[in-house]
C-alpha positions as CSV (number, residue, x, y, z in Angstrom):
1,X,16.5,-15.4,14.1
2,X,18.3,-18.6,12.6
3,X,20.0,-18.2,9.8
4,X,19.5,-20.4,6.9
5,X,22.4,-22.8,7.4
6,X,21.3,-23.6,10.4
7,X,17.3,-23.9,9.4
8,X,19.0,-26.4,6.8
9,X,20.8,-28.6,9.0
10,X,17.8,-28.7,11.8
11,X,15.2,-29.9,8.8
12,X,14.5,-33.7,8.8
13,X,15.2,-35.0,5.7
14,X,13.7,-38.1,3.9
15,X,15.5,-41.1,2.2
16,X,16.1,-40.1,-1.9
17,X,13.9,-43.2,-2.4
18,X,11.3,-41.6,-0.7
19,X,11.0,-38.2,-2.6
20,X,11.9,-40.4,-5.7
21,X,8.5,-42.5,-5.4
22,X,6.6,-39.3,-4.5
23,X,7.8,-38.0,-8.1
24,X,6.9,-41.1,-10.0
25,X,11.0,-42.4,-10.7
26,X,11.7,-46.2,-9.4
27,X,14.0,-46.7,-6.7
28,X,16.3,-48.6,-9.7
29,X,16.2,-45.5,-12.1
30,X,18.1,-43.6,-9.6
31,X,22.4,-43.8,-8.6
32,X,22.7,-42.7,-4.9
33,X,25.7,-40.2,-4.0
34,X,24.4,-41.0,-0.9
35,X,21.2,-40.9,1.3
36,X,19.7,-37.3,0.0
37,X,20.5,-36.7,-3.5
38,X,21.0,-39.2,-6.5
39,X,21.0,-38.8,-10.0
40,X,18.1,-40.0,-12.3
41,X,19.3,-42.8,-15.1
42,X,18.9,-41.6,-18.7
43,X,17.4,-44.8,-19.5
44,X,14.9,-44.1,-17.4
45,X,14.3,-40.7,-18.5
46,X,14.2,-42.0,-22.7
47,X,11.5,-44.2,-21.4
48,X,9.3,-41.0,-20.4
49,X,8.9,-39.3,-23.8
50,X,5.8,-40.2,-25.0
51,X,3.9,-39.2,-21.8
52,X,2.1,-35.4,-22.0
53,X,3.9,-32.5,-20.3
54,X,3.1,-30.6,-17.3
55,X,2.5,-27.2,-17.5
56,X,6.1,-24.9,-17.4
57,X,5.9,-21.9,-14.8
58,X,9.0,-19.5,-14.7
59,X,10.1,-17.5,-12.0
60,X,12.1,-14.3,-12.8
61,X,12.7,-11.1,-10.8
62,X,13.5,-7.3,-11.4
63,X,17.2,-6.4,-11.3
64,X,19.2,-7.5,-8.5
65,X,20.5,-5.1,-5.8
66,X,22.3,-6.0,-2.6
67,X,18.9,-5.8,-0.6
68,X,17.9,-8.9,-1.8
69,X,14.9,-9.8,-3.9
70,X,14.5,-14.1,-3.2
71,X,14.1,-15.4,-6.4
72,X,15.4,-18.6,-5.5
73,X,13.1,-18.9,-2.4
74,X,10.4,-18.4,-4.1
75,X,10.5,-21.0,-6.6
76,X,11.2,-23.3,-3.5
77,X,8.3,-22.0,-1.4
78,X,6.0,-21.7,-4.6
79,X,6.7,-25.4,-5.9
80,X,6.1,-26.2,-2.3
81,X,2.7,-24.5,-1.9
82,X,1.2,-25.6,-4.6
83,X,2.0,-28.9,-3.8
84,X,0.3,-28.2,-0.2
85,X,-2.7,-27.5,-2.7
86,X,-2.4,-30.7,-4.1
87,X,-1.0,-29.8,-7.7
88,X,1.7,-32.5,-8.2
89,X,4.7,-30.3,-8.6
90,X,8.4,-30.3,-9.1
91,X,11.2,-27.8,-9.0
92,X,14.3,-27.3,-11.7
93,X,16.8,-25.1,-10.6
94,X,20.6,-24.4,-12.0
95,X,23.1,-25.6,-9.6
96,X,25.6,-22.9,-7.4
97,X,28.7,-22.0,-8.7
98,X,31.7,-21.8,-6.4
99,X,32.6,-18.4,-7.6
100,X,29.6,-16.5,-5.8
101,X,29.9,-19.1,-3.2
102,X,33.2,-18.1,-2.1
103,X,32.9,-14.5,-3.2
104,X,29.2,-12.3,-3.0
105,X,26.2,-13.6,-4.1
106,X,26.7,-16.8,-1.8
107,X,25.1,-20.3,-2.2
108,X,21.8,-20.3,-4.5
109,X,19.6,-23.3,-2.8
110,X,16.8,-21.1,-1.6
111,X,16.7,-19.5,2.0
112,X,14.8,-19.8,5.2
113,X,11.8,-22.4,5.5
114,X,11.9,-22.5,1.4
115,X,15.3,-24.4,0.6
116,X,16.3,-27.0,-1.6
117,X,19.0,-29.7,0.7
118,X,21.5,-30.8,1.2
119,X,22.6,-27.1,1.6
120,X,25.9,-27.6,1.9
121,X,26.6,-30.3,-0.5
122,X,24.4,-28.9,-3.7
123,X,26.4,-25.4,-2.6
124,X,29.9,-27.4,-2.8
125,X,30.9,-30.2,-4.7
126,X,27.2,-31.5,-5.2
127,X,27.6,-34.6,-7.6
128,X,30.7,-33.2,-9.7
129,X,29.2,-32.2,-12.6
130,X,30.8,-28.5,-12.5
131,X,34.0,-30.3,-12.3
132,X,33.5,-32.8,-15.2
133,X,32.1,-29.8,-17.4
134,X,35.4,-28.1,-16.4
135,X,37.7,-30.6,-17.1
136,X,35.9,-31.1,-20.6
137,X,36.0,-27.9,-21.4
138,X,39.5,-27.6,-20.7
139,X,40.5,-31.4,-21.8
140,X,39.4,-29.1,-25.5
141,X,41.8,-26.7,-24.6
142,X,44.8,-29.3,-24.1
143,X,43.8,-31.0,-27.4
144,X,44.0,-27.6,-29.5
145,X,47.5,-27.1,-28.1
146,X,48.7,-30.5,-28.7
147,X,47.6,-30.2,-31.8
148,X,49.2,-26.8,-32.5
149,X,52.5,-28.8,-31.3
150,X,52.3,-32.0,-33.6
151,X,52.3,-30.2,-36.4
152,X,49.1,-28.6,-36.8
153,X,47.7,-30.9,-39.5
154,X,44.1,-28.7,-39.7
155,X,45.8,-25.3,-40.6
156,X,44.8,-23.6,-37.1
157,X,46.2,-20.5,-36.8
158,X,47.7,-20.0,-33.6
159,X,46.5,-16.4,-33.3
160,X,43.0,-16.7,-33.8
161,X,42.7,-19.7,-32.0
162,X,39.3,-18.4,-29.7
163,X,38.7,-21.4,-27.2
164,X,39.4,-20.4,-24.0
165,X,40.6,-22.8,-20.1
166,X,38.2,-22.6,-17.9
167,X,38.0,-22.9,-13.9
168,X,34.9,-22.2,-11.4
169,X,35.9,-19.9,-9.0
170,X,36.0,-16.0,-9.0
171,X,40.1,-15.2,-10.5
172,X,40.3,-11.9,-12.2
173,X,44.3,-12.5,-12.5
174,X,43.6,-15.6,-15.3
175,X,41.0,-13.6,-17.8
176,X,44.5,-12.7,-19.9
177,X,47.2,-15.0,-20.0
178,X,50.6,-16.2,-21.5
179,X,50.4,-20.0,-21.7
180,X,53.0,-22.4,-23.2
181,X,56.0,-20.5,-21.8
182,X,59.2,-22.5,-21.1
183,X,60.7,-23.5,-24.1
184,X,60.1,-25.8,-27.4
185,X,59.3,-28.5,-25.2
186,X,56.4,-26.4,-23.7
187,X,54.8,-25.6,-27.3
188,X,54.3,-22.2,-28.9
189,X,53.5,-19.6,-26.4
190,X,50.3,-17.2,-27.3
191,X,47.9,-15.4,-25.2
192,X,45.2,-17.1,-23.5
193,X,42.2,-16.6,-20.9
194,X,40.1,-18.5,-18.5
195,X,36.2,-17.8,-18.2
196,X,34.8,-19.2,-15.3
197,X,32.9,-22.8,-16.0
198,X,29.4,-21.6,-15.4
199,X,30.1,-19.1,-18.6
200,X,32.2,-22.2,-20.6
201,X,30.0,-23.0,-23.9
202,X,30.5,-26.6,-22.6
203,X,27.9,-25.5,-20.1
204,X,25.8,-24.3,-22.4
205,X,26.1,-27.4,-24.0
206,X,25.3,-29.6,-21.4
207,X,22.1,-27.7,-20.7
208,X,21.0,-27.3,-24.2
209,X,21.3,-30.6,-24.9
210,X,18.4,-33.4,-25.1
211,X,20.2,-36.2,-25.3
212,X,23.8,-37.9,-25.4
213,X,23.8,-38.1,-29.3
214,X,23.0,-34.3,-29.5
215,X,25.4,-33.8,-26.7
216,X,27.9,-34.6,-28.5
217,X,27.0,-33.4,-31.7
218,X,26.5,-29.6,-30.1
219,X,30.6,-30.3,-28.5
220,X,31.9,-31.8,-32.3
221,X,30.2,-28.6,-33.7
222,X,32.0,-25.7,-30.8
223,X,34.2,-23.8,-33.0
224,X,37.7,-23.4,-30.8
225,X,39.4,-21.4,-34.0
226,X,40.3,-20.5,-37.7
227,X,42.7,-21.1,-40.1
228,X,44.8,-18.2,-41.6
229,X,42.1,-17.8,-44.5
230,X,39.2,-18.0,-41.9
231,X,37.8,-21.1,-42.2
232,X,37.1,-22.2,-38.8
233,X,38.1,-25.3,-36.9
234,X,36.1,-26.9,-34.6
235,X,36.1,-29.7,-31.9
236,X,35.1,-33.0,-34.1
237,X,38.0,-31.6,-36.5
238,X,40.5,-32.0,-33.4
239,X,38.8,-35.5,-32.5
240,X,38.3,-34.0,-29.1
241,X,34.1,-34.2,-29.5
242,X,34.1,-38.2,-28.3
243,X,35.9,-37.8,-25.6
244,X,34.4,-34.8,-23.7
245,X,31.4,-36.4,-23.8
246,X,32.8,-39.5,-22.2
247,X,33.9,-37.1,-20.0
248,X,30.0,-35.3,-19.6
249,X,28.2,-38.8,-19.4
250,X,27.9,-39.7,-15.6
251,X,27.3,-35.7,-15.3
252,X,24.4,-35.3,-17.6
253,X,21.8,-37.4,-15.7
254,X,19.8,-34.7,-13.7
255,X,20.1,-34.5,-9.8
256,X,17.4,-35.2,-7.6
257,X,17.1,-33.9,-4.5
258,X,14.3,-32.4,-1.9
259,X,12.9,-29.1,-0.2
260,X,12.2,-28.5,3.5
261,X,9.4,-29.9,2.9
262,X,9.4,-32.7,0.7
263,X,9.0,-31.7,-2.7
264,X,11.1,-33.3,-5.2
265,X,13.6,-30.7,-6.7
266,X,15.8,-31.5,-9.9
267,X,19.2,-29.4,-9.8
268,X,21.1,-29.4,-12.8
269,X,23.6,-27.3,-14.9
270,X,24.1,-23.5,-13.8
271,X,24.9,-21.1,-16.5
272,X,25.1,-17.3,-15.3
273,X,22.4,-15.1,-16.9
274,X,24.6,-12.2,-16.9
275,X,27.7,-14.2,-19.3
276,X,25.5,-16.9,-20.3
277,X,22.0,-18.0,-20.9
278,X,21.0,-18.5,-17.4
279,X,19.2,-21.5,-17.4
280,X,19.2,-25.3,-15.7
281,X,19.2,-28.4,-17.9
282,X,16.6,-28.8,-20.6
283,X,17.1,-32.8,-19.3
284,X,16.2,-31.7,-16.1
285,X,12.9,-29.3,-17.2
286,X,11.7,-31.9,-19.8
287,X,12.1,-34.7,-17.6
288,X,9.8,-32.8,-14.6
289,X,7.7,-31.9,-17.3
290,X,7.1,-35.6,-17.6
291,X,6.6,-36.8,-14.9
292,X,4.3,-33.5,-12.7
293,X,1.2,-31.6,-13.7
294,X,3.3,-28.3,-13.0
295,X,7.1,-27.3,-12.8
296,X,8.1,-24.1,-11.4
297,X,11.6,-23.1,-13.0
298,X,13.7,-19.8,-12.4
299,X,16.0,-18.2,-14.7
300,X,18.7,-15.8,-13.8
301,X,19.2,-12.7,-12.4
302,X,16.4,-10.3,-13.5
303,X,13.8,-10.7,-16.7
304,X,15.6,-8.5,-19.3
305,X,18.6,-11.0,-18.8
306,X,17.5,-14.7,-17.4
307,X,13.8,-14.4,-18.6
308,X,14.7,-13.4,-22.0
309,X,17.3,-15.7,-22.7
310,X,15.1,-18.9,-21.2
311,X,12.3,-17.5,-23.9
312,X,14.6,-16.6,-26.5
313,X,17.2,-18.9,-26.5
314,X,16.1,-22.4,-24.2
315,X,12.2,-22.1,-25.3
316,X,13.3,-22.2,-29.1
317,X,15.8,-24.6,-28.7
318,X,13.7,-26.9,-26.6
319,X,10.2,-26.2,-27.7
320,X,8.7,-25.4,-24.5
321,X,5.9,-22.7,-23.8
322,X,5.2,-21.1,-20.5
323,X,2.0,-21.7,-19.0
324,X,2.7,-18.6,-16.8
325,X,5.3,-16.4,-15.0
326,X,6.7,-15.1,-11.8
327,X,7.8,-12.0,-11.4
328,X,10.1,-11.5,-8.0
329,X,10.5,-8.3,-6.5
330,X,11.0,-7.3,-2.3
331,X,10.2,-3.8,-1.6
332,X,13.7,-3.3,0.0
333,X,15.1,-3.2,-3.5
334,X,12.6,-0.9,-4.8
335,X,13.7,1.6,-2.9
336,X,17.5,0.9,-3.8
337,X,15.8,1.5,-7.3
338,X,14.7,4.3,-5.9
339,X,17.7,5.9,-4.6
340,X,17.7,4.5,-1.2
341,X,21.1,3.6,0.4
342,X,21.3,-0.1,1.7
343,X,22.0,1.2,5.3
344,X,18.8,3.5,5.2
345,X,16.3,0.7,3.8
346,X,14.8,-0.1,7.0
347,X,13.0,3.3,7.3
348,X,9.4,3.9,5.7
349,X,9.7,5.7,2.4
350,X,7.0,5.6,0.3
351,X,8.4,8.0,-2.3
352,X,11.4,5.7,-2.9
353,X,9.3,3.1,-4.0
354,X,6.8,4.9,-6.0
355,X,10.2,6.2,-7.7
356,X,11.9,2.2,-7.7
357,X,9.2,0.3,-9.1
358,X,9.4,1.6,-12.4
359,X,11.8,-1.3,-12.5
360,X,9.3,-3.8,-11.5
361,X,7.1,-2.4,-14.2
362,X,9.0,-2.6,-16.8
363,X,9.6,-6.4,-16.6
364,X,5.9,-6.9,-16.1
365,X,5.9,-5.5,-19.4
366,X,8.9,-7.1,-20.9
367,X,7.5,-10.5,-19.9
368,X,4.0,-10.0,-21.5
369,X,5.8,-9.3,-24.9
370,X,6.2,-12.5,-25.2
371,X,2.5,-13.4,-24.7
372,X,2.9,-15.2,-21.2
373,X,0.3,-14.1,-17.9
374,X,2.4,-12.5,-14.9
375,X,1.7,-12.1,-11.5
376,X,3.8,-11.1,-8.9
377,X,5.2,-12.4,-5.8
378,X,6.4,-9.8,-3.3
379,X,9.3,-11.2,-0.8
380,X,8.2,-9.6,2.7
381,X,10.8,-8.7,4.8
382,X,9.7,-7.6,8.3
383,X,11.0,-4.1,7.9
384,X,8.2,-3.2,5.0
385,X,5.2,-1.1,6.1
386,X,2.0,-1.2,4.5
387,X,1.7,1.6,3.2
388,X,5.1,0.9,1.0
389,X,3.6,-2.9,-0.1
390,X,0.0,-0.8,-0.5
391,X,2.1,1.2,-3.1
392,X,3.6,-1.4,-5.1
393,X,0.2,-3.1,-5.2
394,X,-1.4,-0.1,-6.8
395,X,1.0,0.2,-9.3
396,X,0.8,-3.2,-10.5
397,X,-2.9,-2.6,-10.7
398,X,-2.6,0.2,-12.8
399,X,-0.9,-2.7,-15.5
400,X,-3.2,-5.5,-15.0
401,X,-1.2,-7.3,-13.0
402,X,-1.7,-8.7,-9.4
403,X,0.9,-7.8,-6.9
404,X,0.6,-10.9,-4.1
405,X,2.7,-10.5,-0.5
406,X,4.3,-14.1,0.1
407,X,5.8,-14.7,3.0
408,X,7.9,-17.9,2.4
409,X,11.2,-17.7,3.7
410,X,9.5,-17.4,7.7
411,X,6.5,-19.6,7.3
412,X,7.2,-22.2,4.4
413,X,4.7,-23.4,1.6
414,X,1.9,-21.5,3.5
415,X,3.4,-18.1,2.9
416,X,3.1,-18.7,-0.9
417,X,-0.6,-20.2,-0.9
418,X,-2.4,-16.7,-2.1
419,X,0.8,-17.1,-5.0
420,X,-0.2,-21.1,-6.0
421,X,-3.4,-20.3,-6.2
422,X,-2.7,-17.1,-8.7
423,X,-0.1,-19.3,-10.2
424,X,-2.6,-22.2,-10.7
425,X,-5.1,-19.8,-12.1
426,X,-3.1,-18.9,-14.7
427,X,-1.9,-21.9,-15.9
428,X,-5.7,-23.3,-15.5
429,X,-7.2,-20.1,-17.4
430,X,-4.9,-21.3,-20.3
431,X,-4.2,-17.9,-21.3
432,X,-0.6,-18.3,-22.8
433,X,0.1,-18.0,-26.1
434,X,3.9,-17.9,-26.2
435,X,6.1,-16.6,-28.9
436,X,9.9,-15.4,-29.0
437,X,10.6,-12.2,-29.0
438,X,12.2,-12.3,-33.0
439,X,11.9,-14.9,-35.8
440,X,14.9,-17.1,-36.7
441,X,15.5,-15.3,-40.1
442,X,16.1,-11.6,-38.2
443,X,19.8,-10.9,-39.0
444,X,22.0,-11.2,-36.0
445,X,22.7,-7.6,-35.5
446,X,18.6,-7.1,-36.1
447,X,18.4,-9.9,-33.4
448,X,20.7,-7.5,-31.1
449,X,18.5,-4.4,-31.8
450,X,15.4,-5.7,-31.1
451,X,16.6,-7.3,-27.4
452,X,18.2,-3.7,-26.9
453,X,14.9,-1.6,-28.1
454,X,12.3,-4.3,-26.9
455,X,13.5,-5.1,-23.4
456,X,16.4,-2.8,-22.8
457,X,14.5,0.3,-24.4
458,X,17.9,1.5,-25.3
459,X,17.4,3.8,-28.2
460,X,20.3,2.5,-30.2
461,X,23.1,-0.2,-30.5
462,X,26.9,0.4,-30.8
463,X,28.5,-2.0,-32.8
464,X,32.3,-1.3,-33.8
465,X,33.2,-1.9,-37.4
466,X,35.5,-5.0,-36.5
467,X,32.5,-6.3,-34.5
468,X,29.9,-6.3,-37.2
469,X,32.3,-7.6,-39.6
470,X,32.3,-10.7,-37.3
471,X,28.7,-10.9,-37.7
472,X,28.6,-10.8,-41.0
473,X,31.3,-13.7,-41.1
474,X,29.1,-15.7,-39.2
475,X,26.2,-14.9,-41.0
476,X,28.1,-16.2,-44.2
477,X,29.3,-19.1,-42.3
478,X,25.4,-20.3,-41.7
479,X,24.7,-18.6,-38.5
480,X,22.6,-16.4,-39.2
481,X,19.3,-18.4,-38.1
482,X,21.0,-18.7,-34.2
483,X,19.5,-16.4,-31.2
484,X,21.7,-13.7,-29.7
485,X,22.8,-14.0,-25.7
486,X,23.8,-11.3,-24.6
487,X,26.1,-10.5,-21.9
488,X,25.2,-7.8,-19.8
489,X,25.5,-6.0,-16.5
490,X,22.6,-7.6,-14.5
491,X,22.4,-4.4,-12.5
492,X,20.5,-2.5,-15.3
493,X,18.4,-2.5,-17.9
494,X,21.3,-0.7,-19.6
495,X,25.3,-1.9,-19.9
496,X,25.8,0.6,-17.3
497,X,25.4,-1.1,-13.6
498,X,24.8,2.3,-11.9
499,X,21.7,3.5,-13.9
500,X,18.9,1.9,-11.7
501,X,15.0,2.2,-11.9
502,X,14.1,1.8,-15.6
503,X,16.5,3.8,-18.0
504,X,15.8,4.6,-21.3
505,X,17.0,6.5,-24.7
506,X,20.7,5.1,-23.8
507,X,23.0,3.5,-25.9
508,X,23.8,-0.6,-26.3
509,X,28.0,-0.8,-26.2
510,X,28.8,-4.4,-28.3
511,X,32.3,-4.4,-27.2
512,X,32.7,-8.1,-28.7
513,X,30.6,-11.1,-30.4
514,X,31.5,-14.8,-29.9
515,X,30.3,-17.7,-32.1
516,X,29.0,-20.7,-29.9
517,X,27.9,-23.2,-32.2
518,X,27.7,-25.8,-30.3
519,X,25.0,-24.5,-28.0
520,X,23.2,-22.7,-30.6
521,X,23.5,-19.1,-30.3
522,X,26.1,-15.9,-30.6
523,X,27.3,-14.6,-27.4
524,X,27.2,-10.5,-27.7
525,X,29.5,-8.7,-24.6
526,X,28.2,-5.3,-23.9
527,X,29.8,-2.8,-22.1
528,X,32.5,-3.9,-19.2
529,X,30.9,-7.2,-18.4
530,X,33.7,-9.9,-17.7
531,X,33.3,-13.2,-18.6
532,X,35.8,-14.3,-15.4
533,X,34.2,-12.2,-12.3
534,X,36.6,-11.2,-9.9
535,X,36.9,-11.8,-5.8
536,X,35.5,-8.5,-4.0
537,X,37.3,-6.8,-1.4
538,X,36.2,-8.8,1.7
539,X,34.8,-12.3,0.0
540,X,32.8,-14.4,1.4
541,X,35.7,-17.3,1.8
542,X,37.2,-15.4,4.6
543,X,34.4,-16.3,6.9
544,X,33.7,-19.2,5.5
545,X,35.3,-22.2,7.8
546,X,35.1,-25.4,9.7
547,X,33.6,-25.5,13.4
548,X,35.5,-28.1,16.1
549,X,32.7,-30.7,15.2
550,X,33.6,-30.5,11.3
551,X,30.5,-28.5,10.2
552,X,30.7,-25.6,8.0
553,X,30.1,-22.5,9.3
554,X,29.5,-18.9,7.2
555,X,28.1,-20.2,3.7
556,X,24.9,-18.7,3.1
């Protein structure tokens, strides 16, 4: 069977200009990084507004195991179905990080006959916007301890300052640091941290954002410390605002690129829904809004994390509704959910999934509380037996909901027909009548509770005394009105990454709260979540290499 690398590299692929004038954008709206992605001019995209939006489909998923559920895939082989229908369609997805590229997740373009290409290139460097959010976040970063150095002029107080270097790979040895070591001419040495970029409030930023004025507005507003009576400092007090977004310009027009089969994909910003809010560029999703009658959209990880967070946090923001979701699941990791060891998967057991797909129930649920119609799209693998799908079907039955086999990775946009035509019927049937899952005026540990109760089903919240302090601080700082994000193992529905299925009655740990002003919300970190992941014990960079003709071999 060929894997998908090499799937990728035997697919034909069009001129840009091609998919461009199938998705409505003039060959001189678009800057070429060569002949199979370019980026879309924002000129050209402020020209747009006033047209009506498309109809907004997400695609989510139940908690990720290491069986695999295709989340990805199928928002590439859905978008391309229901363009085989004849439903003018695009595709927004976040763009890869190098962190899971090079450690265990791998790339995230899709797999099989449902990719988004160039493989390689959007897994790699793509167009550089990871590196220019990077060196913005972390041009911030030089600036606060510059100013620290020339005589600190806004009061900062070196030990509270909270902004953070960033770098986008997996290092577990930079989340605690010692910087400015050396000697005067060095500065004043305090402990620092990197986060990796994807979870860098410059990111959220940058996908938040609608425009370059608000762009940098949301940067002048990120608060990087406070004084010694608490007042806090931010980046337009450092004069750092202007130039970051100097930096962010070329970055912030969305990429266009195409599927295996010709649909026009826009891949843009990639925040992690575990540490971050999960979503790609509200640019990106307004801008296929404008110009398709549908866009199919996937949010992180599974629905109590990415879908959540795109409804809670990106839908406010943004004002965007949901016509309809996607809810992802593959029988193989209902049986994990189940109890099923990875290496035993391949063998029938019913029982397992009756017992796993508690978890896929739950997020059925979890979406609907937010007023949205759900289907579900079930990622066949070869191994699964009737009778297993036959069970999962039945107990999406028993909640309404229609359980549809797809089989997109092996056979392309016609093994996701049966799911366009669901999908379409929901969006057509006009059944949606969105709302968040709490008001604005909630308080932000109320905001906190209600995520835990409402979509964790935890039966309480932790919160530390020095950590609802902070809240309170915010709150009489302004804040109260932002949305929570919180950062969570994606595992589980609860902070522990072990407790699989669908857990309830346990408790939410708030280890710490972080203030990200700029973006628009408060960042709450729950149990042992890191903000920098680590490398694992055999990453994926050790296979990854060079072959004698120059191609890559090993990323996946």
């Amino acid at each position: 069977m060929a894997t998908d690398i090499e799937i990728a590299r035997a697919a034909t692929l069009k001129p840009i200009r091609e998919i461009a004038e199938k998705a409505g954008i003039p060959e001189e709206a678009l800057e070429p990084y060569g002949k199979y992605k370019a980026k879309v001019s924002l000129d050209f995209i402020a020209a747009q507004q006033d047209r009506p939006d498309g109809a907004l489909v997400l695609v989510t998923g139940i908690n990720p195991t290491p069986a695999g559920e295709g989340k990805t895939t199928t928002t590439v082989g859905l978008g391309d179905a229901l363009n085989a229908l004849g439903t003018k369609t695009m595709i927004a997805l976040r763009e890869p990080s190098l962190g899971p590229c090079f450690g265990t997740k791998g790339g995230a373009t899709g797999g099989g006959y449902a990719q988004v290409l160039p493989m390689e290139d959007i897994n790699l460097h793509f167009t550089g916007d990871f590196h220019a959010i990077t060196s913005a976040n972390n041009l911030l970063a030089a600036m606060v301890d510059n100013h620290l150095y020339w005589g600190n002029g806004v009061g900062l107080d070196a030990r509270r300052v909270s902004w953070r270097r960033a770098v986008d790979m997996n290092d577990r040895a930079l989340r605690g640091i010692v910087s400015s070591l050396g000697g005067v001419a060095n500065g004043f040495p305090r402990e620092d941290g990197f986060d990796i970029t994807v979870a860098s409030e410059v990111m959220a930023v940058f996908c938040l954002a609608k425009d370059l004025h608000d762009l940098q507005t949301r940067l002048g507003r990120m608060v990087v410390g406070q004084t010694r009576d608490g007042r806090s400092v931010t980046a337009k007090d450092l004069k750092a605002d202007g130039a970051m977004a100097v930096l962010l310009r070329d970055a912030f027009a969305p990429n266009l690129v195409q599927t295996i089969e010709g649909s026009p994909a826009l891949v843009h910003g990639g925040p992690f829904a575990n540490i971050a809010h999960g979503c790609n560029s509200v640019m990106a999703t307004r801008l296929g809004l404008k110009l398709a009658d549908v866009v199919v959209t996937e949010a992180g990880f599974g629905a109590d994390l990415g879908a959540e967070k795109f409804l809670d946090i990106k839908c406010r923001q943004a004002g965007l509704k949901p016509a309809a979701c996607v809810v992802v699941a593959t029988v193989r990791a209902l049986k994990m959910h189940g109890g099923v060891a990875k290496a035993d998967l391949g063998a029938e057991d019913v029982g397992a999934v009756k017992r796993g797909v508690v978890n896929l129930v739950r997020h059925v649920e979890n979406v609907g509380k937010f007023g949205i119609p759900v289907v579900v799209g079930l990622n066949r693998f070869t191994s699964d037996t009737d009778a297993e799908i036959a069970a999962v079907q039945a107990a999406m039955r028993a909640t309404g909901t229609e359980a549809i086999v797809c089989t997109h990775w092996g056979d392309g946009a016609k093994g996701a027909l049966d799911l366009a035509r669901a999908v379409k019927g929901l969006v057509d049937g006009g059944r949606a009548d969105f709302e968040p899952l709490y008001t604005d005026h909630v308080s932000l540990a109320g905001k906190i509770e209600t995520i835990a109760r409402e979509v964790y089903r935890a039966a309480s919240v932790a919160i530390p005394a020095p950590v609802a302090a902070k809240l309170k601080r915010f709150e009489e700082e302004g804040f109260r009105d932002l949305p929570v994000c919180i950062a969570k193992t994606q595992y589980s529905f609860s902070a522990d990454p072990t407790a699989l299925g669908a857990p309830s009655g346990h408790v939410l740990p708030v280890r710490e709260v972080r203030l990200s002003a700029g973006a628009g919300f408060v960042v709450a970190i729950c149990g042992d979540i890191m903000t920098m992941p680590g490398l694992p014990r055999r990453p994926a960079a050790e296979t990854i290499m060079l072959d004698a003709q120059g191609r890559i071999d090993g990323l996946f």
